[in-house]
Backbone bond lengths (Angstrom), bond angles and torsions (degrees), N, CA, C in turn:
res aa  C-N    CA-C-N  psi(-1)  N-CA   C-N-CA  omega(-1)  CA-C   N-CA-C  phi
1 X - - - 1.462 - - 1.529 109.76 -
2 X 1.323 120.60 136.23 1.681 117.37 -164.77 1.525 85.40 -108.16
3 X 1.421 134.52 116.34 1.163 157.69 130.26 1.705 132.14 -33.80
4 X 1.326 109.87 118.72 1.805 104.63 -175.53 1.377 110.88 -62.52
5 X 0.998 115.27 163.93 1.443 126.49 -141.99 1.679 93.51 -144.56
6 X 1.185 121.60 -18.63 1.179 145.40 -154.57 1.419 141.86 -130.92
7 X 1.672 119.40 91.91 1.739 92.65 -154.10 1.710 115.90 -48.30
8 X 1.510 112.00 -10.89 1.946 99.02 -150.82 1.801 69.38 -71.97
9 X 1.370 128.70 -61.20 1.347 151.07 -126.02 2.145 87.73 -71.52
10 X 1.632 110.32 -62.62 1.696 89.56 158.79 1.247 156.14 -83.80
11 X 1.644 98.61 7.62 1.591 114.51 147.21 1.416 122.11 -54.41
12 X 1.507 120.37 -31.67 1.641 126.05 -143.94 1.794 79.15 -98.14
13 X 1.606 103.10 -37.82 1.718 97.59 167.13 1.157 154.72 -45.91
14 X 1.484 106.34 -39.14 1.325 131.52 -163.32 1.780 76.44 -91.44
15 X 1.627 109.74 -67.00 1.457 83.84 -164.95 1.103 137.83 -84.01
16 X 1.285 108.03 43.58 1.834 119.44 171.48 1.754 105.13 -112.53
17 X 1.589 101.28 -33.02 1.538 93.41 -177.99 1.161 99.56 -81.31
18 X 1.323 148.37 -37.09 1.443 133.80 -172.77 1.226 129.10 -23.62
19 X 1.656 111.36 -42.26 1.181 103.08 -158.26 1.706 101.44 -102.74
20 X 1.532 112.78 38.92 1.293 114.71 -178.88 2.061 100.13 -102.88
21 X 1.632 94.63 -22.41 1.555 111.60 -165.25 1.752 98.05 -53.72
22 X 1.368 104.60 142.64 1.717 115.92 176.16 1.594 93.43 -115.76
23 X 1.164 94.78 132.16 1.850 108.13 159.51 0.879 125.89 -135.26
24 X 1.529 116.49 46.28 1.110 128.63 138.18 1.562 121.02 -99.09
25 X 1.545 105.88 -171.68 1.703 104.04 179.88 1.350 103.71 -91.79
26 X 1.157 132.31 128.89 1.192 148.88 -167.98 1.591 105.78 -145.15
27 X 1.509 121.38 80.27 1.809 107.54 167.68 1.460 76.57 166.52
28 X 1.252 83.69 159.33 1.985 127.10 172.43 1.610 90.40 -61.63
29 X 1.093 88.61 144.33 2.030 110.84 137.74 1.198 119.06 -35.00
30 X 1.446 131.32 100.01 1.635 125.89 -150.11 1.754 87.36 -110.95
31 X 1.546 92.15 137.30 1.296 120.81 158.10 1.624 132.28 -79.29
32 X 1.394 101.51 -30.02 1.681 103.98 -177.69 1.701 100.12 -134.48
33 X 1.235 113.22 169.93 1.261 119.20 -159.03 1.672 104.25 -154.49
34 X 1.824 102.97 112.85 1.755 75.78 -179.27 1.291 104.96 -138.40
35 X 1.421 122.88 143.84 1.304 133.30 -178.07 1.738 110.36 -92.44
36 X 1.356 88.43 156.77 1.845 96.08 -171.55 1.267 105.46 -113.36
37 X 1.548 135.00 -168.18 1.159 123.53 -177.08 1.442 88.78 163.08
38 X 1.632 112.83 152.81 1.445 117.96 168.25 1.475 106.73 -162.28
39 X 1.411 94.89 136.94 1.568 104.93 178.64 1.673 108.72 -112.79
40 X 1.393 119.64 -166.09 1.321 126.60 -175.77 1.636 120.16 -140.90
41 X 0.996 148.31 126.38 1.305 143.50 -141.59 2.177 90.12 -148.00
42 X 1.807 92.61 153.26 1.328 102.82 174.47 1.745 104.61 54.23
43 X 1.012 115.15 52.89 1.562 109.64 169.42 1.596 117.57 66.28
44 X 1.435 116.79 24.46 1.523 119.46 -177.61 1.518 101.35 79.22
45 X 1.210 117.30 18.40 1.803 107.46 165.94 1.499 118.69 -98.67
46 X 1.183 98.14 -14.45 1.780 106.05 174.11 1.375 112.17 -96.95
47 X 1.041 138.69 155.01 1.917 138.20 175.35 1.506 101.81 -129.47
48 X 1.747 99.20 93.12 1.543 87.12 172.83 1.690 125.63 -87.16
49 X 0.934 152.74 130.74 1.362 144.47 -157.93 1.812 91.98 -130.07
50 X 1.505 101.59 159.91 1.192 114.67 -163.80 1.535 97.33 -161.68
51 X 1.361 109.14 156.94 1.689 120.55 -169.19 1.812 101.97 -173.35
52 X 1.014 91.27 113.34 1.673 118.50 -161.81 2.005 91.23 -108.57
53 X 1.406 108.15 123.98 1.195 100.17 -178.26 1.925 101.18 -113.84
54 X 0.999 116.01 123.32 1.778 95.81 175.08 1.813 100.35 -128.82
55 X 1.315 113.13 -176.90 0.958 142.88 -101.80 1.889 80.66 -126.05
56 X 1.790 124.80 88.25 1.316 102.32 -170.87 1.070 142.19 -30.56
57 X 1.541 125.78 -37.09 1.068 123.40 -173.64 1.286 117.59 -110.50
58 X 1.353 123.78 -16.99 1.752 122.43 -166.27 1.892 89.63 -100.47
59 X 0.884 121.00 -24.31 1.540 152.51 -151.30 1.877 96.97 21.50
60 X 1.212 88.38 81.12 1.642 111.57 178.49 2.108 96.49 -111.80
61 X 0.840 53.81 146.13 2.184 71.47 -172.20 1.370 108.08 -56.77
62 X 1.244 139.63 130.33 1.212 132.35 -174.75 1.742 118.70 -125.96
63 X 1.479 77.14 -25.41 1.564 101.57 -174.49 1.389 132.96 -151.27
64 X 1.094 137.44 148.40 1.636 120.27 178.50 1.703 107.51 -167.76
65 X 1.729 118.44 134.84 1.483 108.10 170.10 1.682 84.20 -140.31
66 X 1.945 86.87 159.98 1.294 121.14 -162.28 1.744 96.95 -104.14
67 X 0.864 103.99 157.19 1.815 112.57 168.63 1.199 126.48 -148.02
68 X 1.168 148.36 136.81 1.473 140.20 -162.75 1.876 103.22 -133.04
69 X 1.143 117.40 127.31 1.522 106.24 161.47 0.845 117.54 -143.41
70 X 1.625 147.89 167.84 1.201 130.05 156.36 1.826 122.96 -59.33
71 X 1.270 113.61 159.71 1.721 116.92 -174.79 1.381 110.51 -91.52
72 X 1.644 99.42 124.00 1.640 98.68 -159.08 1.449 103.35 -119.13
73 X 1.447 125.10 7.86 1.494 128.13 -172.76 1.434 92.46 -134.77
74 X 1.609 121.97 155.54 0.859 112.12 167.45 1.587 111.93 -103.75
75 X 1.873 110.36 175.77 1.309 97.16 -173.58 1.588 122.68 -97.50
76 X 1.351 105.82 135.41 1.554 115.67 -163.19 1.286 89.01 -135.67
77 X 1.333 130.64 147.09 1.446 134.27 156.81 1.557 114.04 -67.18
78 X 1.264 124.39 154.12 1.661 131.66 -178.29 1.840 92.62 79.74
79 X 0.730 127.15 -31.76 1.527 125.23 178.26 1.611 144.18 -103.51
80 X 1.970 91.66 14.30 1.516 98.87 -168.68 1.751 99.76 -77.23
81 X 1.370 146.20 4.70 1.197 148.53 128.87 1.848 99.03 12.42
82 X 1.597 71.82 -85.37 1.919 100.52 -154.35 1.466 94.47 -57.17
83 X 1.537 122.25 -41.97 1.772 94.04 -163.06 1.794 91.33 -84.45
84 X 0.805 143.89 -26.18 1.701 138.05 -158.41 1.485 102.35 -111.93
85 X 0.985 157.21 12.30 1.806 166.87 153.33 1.075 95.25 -46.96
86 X 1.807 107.32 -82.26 1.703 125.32 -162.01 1.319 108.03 -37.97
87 X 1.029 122.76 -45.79 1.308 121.81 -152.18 1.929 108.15 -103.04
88 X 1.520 103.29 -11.83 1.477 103.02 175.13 1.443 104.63 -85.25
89 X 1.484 125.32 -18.71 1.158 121.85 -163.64 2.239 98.73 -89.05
90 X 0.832 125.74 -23.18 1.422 136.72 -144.20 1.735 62.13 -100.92
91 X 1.191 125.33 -83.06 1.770 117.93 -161.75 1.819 108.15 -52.28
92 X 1.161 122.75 -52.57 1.215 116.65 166.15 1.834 124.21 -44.80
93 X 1.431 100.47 -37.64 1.558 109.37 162.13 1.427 109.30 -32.91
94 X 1.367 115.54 -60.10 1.337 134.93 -147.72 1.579 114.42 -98.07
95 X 0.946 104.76 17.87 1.720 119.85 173.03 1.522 102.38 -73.65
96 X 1.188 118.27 156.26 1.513 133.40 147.03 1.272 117.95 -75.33
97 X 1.564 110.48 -61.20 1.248 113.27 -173.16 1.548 107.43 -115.54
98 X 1.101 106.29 113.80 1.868 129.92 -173.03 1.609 84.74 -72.49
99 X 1.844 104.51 129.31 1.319 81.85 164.70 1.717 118.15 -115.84
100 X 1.334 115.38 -137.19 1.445 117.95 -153.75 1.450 100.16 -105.84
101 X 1.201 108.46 -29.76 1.668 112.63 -176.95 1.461 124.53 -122.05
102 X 0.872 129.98 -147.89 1.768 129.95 165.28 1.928 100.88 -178.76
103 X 1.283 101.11 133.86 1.323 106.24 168.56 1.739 89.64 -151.55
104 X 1.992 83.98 119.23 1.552 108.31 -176.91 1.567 104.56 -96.39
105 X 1.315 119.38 136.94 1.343 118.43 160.13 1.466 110.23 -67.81
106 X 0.930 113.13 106.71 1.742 136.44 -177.01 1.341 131.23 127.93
107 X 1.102 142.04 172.12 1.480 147.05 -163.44 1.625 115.15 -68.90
108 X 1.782 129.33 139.75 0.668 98.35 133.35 1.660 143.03 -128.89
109 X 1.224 114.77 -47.74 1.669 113.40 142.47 1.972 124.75 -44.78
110 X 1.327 103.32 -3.36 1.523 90.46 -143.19 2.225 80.41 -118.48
111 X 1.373 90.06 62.62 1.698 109.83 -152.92 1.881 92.45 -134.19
112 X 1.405 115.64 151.47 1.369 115.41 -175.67 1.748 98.83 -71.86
113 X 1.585 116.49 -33.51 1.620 88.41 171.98 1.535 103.88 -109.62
114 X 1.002 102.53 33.01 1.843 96.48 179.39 1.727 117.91 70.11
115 X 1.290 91.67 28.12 1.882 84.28 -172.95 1.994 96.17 -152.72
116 X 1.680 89.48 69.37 1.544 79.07 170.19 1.835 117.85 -100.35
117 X 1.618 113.86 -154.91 1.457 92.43 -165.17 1.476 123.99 -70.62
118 X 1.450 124.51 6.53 1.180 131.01 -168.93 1.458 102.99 -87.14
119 X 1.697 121.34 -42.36 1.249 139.70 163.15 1.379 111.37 -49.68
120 X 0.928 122.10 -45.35 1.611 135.46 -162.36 1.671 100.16 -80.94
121 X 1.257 118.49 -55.96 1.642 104.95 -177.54 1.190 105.01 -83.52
122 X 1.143 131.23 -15.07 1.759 119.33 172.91 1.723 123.63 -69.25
123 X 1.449 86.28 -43.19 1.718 88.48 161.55 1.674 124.27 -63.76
124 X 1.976 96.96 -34.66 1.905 77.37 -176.96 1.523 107.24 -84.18
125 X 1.359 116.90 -24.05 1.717 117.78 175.75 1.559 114.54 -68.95
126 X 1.501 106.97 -11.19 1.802 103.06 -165.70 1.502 96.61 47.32
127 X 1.096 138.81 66.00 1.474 144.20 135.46 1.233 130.77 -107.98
128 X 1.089 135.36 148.46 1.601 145.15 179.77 1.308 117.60 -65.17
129 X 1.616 124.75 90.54 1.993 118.10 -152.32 1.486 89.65 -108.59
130 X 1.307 114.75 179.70 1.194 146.76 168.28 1.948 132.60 -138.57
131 X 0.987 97.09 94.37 1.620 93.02 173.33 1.253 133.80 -47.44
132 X 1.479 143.13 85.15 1.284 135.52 -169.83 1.659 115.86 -116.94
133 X 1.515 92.05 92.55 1.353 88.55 -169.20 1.742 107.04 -100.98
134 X 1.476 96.98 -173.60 1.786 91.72 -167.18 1.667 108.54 -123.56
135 X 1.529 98.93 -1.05 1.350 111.15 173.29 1.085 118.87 -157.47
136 X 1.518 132.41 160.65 1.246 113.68 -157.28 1.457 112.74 -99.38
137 X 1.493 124.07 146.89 1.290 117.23 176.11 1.893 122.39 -74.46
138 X 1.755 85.13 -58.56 1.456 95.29 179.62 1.644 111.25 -147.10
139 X 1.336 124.01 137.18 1.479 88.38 -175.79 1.954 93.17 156.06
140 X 1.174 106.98 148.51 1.725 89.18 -171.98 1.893 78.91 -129.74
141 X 1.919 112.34 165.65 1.354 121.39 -160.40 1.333 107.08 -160.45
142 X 1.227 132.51 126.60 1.723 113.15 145.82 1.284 114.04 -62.20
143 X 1.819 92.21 169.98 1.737 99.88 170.80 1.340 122.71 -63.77
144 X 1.638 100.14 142.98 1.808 93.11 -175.68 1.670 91.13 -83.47
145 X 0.857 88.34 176.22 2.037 111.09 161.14 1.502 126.80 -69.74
146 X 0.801 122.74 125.55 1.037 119.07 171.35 1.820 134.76 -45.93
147 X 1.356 114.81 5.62 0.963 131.25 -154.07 1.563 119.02 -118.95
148 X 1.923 136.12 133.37 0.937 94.41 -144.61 2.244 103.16 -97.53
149 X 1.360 103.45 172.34 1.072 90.29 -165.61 2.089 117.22 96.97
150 X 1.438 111.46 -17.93 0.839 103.96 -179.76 1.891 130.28 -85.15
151 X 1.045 143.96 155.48 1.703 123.81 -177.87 1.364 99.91 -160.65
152 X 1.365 133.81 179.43 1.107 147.76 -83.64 1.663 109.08 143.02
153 X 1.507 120.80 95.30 0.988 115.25 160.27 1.530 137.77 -26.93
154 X 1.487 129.52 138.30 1.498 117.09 161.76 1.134 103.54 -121.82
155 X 1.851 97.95 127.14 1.596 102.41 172.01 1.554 116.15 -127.93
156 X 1.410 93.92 147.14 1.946 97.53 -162.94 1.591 85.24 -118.26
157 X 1.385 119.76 144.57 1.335 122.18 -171.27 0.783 119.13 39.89
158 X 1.456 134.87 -116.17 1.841 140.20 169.85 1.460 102.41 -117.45
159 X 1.144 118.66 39.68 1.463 110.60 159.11 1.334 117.19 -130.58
160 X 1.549 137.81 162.63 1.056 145.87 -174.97 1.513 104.59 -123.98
161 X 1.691 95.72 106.70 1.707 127.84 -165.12 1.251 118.04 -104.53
162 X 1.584 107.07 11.48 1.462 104.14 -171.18 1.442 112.48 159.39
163 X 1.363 94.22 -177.32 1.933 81.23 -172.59 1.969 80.85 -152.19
164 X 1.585 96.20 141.48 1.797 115.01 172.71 1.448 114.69 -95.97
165 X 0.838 116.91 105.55 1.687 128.95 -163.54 1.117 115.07 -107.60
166 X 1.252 130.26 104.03 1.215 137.84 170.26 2.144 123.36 -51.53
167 X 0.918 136.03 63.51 1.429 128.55 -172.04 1.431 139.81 -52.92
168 X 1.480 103.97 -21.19 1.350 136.62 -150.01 1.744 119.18 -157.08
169 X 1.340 108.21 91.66 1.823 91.29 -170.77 1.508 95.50 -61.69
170 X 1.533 86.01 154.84 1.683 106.07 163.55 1.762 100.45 94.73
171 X 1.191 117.34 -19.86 1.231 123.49 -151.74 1.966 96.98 -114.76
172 X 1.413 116.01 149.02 1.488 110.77 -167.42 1.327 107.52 -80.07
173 X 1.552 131.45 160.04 1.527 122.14 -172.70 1.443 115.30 -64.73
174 X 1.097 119.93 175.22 1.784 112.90 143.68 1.590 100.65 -105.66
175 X 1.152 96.61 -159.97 1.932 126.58 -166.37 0.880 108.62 -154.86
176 X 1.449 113.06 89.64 1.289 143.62 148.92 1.439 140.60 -30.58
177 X 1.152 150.91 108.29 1.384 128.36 170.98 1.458 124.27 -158.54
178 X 1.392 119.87 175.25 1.598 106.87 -165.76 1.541 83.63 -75.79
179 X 2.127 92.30 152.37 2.193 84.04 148.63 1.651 89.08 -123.45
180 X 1.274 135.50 -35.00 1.459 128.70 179.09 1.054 125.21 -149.47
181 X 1.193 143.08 116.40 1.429 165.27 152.61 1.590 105.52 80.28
182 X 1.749 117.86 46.78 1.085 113.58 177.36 1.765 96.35 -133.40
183 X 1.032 128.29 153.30 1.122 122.55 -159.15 2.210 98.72 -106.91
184 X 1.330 103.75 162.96 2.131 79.51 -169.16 1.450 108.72 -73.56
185 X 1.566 107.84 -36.16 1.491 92.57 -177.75 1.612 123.67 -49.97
186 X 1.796 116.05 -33.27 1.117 111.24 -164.27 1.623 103.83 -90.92
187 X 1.432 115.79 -15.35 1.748 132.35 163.13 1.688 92.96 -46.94
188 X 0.901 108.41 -62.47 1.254 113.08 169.57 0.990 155.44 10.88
189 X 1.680 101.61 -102.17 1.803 136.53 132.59 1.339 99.81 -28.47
190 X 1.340 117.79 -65.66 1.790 119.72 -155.03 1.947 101.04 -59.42
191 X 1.007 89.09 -28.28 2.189 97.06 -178.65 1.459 71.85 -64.85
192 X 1.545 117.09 -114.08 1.399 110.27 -149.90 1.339 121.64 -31.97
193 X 1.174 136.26 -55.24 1.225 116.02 -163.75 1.485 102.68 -72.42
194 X 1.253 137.12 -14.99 1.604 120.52 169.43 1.773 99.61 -67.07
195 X 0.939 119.17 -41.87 1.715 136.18 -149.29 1.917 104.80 -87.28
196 X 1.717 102.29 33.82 1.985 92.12 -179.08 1.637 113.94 -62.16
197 X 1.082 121.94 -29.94 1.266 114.89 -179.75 1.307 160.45 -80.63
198 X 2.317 75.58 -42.73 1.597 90.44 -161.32 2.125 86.96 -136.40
199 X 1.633 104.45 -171.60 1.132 86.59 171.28 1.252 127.49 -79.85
200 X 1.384 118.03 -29.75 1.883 112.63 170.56 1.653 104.74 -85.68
201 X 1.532 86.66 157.47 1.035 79.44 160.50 1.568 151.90 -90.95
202 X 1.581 144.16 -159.75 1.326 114.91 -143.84 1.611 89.16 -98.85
203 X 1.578 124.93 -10.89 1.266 126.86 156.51 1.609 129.24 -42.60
204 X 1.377 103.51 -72.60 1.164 123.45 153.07 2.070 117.22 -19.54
205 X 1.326 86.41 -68.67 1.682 90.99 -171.63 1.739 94.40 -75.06
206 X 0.957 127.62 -35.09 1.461 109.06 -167.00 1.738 98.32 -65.32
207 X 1.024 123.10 -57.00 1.189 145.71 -172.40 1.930 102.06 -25.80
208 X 1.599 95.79 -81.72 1.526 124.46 178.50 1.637 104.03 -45.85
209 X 1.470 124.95 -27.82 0.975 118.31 -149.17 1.882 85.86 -74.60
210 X 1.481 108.35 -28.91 1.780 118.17 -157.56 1.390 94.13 -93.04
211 X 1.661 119.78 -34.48 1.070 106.21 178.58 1.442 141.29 -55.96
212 X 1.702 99.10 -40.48 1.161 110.65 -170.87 1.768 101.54 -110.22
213 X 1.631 113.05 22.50 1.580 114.78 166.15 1.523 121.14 -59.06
């Protein structure tokens, strides 16, 4: 796959795949659940990517591959897609067990064109993603509650791109959002019930834990 190299060239990207994104619920009763994650090695010249697969319901680790490449985009916000993709897709290659879902650490509707990396690998995997980001990109909100389980629409212009979810009292929200064929309320659900403990969820942390090993 020949990769933009170029913000005009992955602008023209994002907004051609967009309009492939489903937000609705679209998928089976999922058995496995896998979180993504990417770190950076040698001064941001390496792209390490990581994909932690666990176990839907116990969400005990079942699976996990590593990927290494060199860094071929540079880093711009709205566009970490292009530098961290390549290299999630080559480790996801390398799974045993492909799983049923995806929840990416980062945005995906809830993106200035609506197509961040959660959007982006769900469309090329045709899998059911989730945006779980930890800060917000773009997007205006009331206060959530203090309470856990509680959220708060996010709306960017006149649309509603996401939802701020509280997981953890005491603890700051994330930002939630569809990236493929999951609808936000049920993006949602899938945060908490990955998320019994802590504030990310156990995707998330399994993930980061390989990423940033």
């Amino acid at each position: 796959m020949q990769w933009p190299t170029t913000i005009e060239d992955a602008t023209a990207v994002q907004l051609q795949l967009r309009d492939r994104v489903i937000r609705d619920d679209q998928f089976e009763p999922f058995r496995t659940v896998a979180g993504v994650d990417v770190g950076f090695e040698q001064e941001g010249t390496i792209t390490r990517a990581a994909v932690a697969v666990l176990d839907g319901q116990t969400l005990q680790l079942i699976d996990y591959a590593l990927a290494r490449q060199p860094t071929r985009f540079p880093y711009v916000p709205g566009y970490l897609s292009f530098r961290e993709v390549p290299a999630v897709l080559e480790a996801y290659d390398k799974l045993r067990a492909k799983p049923d879902l995806l929840l990416c650490d980062g945005q995906g509707t809830a993106h200035p064109r609506q197509f961040g990396i959660a959007c982006h690998l769900g469309v090329l995997l045709d899998l059911p993603s989730v945006g779980v980001g930890k800060s917000r990109l773009v997007g205006r909100y009331q206060e959530v509650p203090d309470e856990r389980g509680a959220w708060q629409p996010l709306y960017y212009q006149r649309d509603i791109i996401g939802g701020v979810l509280r997981t953890r009292v005491g603890t700051k929200p994330l930002f939630i959002s569809t990236g493929h064929r999951v609808s936000l309320e049920t993006a949602i659900r899938l945060v908490m019930h990955c998320a019994p403990k802590y504030r990310l969820p156990e995707t998330t942390r399994q993930a980061h834990k390989l990423a940033s090993g």
